[in-house]
N, C-alpha and C positions, 0 to 999 in steps of 0.2 A: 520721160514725161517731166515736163516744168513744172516747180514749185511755183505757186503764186502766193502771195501774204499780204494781207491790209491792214493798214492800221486804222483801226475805226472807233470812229466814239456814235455810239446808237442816238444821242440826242440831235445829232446835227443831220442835217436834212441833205445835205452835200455828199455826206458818209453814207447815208444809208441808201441814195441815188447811187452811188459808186457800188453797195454792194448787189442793191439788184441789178444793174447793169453785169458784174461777173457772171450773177446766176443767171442771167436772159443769154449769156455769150456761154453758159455751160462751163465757166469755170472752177473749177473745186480751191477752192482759197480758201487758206489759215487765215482765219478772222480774230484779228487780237486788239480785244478792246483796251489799247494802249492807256486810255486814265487807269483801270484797273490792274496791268502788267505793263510795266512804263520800258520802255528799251533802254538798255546799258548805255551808256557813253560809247562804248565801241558801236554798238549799231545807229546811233545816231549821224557819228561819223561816217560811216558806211554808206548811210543813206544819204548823207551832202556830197561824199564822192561821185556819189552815183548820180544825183544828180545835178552836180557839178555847179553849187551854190552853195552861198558862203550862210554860215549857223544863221544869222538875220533874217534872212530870205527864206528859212523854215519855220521862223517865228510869227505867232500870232501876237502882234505889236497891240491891236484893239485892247488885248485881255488886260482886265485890271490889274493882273500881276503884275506885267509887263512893266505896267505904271507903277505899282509898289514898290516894286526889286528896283525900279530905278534905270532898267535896263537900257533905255532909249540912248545914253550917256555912255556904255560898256562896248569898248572897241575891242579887247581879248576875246577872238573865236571861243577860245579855250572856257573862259569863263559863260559865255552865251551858253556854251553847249550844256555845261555843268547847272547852269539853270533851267534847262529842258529837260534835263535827269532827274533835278528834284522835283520841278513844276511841270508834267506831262503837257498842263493843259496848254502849256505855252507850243507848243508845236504844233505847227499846220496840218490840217486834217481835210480829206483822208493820203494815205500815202500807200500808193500799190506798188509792191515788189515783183519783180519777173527777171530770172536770167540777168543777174548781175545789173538791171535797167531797174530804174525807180521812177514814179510817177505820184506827183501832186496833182490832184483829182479836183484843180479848179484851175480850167475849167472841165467837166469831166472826159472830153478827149482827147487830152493827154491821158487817160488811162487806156484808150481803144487803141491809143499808137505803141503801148508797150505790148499790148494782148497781139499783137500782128506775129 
């Protein structure tokens, strides 16, 4: 049996679309309210491998932090990622794991193509 995992934030209407679509497809997912349990640096990377997109392309650039930290200007992957470990909120949400496949749930079928 397949592990599945989401990273979800309950305020966002896109996340919590992503989870009831698991629960309509009968999936049993670890539901990890990532602002409150933020993932390591290693699984962040984990998650750009998998989805094979570079630390930016997981970032939510809109957020004002984004704007604060300055980041818009920061070419070092290394450093992007390092401000998604301390700033959760800056990472793109939601994000479902499956079988070594990662999925950014906008739009949400890209998560019905990992559930296959």
């Amino acid at each position: 049996m397949s592990t599945v995992k989401i990273w979800h934030n309950p305020r966002c209407s896109k996340s919590r679309n992503a989870v009831t679509l698991l629960e309509e497809e009968g999936v049993d997912a670890e539901v990890v309210k990532y602002l409150d349990t933020p993932p390591s640096k290693d699984e962040i990377v984990e998650v750009l491998n998998m989805l094979g997109i570079s630390a930016r392309a997981l970032m939510r650039t809109k957020e004002e932090i984004y704007k604060e930290l300055g980041l818009k200007d920061v070419s070092d992957e290394d450093a992007l990622i390092d401000a998604m470990v301390a700033n959760p909120r800056l990472i793109e949400r939601p994000i479902v794991i499956k079988d070594g496949k990662a999925a950014i749930g906008r739009p949400i079928e890209n998560i019905v193509e990992i559930l296959k």
